[in-house]
C-alpha positions as CSV (number, residue, x, y, z in Angstrom):
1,X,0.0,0.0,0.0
2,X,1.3,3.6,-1.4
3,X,0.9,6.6,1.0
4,X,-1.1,9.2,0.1
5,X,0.3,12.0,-1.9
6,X,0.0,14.7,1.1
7,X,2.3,13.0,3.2
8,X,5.1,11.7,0.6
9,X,6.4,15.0,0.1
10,X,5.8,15.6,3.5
11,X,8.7,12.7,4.6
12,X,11.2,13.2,1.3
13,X,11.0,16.9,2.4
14,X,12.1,16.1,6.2
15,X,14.4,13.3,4.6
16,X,15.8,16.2,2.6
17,X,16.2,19.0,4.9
18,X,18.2,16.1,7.9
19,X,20.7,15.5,4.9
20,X,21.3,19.1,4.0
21,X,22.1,19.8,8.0
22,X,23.8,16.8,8.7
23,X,26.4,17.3,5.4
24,X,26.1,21.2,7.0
25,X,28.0,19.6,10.3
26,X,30.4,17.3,9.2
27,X,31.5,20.4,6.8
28,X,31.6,22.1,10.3
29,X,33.4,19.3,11.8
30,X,35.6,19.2,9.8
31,X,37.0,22.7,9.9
32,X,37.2,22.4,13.8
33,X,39.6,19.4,13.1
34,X,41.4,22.1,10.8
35,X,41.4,24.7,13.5
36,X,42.4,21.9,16.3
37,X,45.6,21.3,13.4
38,X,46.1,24.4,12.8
39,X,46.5,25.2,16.9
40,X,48.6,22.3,17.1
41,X,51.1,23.7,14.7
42,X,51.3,27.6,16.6
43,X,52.3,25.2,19.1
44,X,55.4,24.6,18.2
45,X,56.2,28.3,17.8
46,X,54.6,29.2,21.3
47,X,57.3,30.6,24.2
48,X,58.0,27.7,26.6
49,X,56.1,29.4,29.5
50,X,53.1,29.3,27.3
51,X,53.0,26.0,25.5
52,X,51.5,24.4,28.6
53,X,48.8,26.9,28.8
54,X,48.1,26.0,24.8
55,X,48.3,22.8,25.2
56,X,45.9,22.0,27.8
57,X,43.5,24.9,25.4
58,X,43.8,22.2,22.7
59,X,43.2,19.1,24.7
60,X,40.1,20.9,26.0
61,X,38.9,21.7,22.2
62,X,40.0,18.2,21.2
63,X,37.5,16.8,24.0
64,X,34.6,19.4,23.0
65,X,34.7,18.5,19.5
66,X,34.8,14.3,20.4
67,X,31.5,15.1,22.3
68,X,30.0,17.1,19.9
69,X,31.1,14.3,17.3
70,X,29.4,11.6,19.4
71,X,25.8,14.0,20.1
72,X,26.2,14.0,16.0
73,X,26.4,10.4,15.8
74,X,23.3,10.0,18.2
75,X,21.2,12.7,15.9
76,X,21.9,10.9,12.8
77,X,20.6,7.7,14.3
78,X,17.8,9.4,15.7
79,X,13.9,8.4,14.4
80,X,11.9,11.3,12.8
81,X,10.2,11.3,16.1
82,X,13.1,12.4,18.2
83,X,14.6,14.0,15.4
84,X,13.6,17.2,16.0
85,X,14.4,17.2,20.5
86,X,17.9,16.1,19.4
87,X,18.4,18.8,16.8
88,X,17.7,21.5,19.7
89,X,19.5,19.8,21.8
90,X,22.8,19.1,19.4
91,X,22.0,22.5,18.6
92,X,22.1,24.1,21.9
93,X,25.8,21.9,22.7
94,X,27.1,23.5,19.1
95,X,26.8,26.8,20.2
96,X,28.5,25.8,23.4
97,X,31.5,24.5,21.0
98,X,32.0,27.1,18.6
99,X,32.1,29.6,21.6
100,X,34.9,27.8,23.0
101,X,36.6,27.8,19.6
102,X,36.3,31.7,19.4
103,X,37.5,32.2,22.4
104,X,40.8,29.8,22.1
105,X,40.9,31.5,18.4
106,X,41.5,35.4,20.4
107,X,44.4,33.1,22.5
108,X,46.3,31.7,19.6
109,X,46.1,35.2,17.6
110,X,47.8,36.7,20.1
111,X,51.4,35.6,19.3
């Protein structure tokens, strides 16, 4: 048995829209592995009495972006049901993320 017509569009449409976000975050995830990289290598060039400081920054980003990796992993097994609870939620963490990543951003600048 076919669905009806109304409610076809209805699911490609939400089928759609979870593919455009979720290629929209691993696009996103993947420049905070850049940035995490990028960090790593200002590293090297930090003054001694700092590289501590920047190292335990970048262990700290490293962690965020492995849990906001996993809450990605839990969205994209989500049902259509919970779908929308767990993109707030995810949504909520991300800003929490890319906060932290501005902010070690301003550190690393500085030298």
């Amino acid at each position: 048995m076919t669905m009806p017509i109304t409610e076809q569009p209805l699911t490609q449409n939400l089928n759609q829209e979870r593919d455009i976000y979720q290629a929209r975050v691993k696009a996103e995830l993947d420049k905070l592995d850049a940035r995490i990289s990028e960090y790593r290598a200002k590293l090297d060039y930090a003054k001694a009495d700092q590289q501590a400081q920047y190292h335990d920054l970048i262990d700290q980003l490293t962690t965020q972006r492995d849990a906001i990796a996993q809450r990605f992993e839990e969205l994209q097994k989500a049902g259509d049901s919970a779908w929308a609870d767990l993109q707030a939620g995810f949504d909520r963490a991300w800003t929490d993320v890319n906060t932290a990543f501005q902010n070690a951003a301003q550190q690393f600048d500085r030298f």
